[in-house]
C-alpha positions in Angstrom: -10.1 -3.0 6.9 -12.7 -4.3 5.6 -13.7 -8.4 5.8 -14.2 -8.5 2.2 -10.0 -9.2 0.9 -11.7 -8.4 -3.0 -12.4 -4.8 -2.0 -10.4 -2.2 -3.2 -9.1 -0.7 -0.3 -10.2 2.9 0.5 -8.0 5.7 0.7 -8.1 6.6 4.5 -7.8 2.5 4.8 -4.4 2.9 3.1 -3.3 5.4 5.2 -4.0 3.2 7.8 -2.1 0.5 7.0 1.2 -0.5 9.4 4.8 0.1 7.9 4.8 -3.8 6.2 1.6 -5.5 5.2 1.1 -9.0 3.5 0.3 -10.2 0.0 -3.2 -9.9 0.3 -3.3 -6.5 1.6 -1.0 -5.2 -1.0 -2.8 -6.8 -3.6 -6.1 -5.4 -2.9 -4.4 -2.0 -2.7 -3.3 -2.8 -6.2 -6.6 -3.8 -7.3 -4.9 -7.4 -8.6 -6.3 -10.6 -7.4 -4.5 -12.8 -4.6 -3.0 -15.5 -7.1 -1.7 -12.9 -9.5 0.1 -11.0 -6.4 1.7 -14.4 -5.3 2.9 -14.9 -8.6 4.4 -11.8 -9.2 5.8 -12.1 -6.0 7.5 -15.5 -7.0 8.2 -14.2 -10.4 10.3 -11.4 -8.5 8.5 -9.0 -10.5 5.6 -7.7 -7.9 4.8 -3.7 -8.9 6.8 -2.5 -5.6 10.1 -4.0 -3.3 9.1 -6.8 -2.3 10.6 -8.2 1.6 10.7 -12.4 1.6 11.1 -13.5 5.1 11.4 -17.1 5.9 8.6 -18.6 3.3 6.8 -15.0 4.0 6.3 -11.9 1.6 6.1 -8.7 3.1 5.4 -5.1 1.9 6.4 -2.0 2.9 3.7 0.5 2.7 5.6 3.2 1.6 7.1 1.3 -1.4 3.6 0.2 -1.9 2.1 3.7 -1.8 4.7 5.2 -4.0 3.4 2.4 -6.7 0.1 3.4 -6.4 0.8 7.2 -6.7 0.3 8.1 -3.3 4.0 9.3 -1.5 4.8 11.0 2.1 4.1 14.5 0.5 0.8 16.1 1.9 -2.1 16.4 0.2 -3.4 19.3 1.5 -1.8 22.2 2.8 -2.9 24.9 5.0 -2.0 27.5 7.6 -2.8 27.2 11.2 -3.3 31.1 13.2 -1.3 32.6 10.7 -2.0 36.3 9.5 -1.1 37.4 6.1 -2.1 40.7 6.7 
């Protein structure tokens, strides 16, 4: 990721991401600022399921790329040594 935490994150960078990521990393996937995540996160009205563990927040990626409109289906699809003929 990048060492900038106000950069959008790319899309290769968010399918990089591990199965939970923190506040901040969710947030810049969101494009919303750190202080807005935290208080949505408070608020209990963050845009995905939110995980609170101990005085933590955690994400889970894929609740996190489901609210950004990315899901497990594939985004390509394509045929490996197959003949149509």
């Amino acid at each position: 990721m990048s060492s900038d935490d106000r950069t959008p994150l790319s899309f290769m960078e968010a399918f990089d991401l591990p199965v939970v990521v923190n506040v901040p990393t969710a947030a810049r996937a969101l494009g919303i600022c750190l202080t807005t995540a935290y208080r949505l996160a408070r608020e209990d009205v963050f845009p995905c399921k939110i995980l609170r563990i101990g005085n933590k927040y955690r994400v889970p990626t894929l609740e996190l790329m489901r609210a950004i409109g990315m899901d497990e289906r594939a985004a390509y699809t394509f045929t490996l040594g197959v003949d149509d003929s």
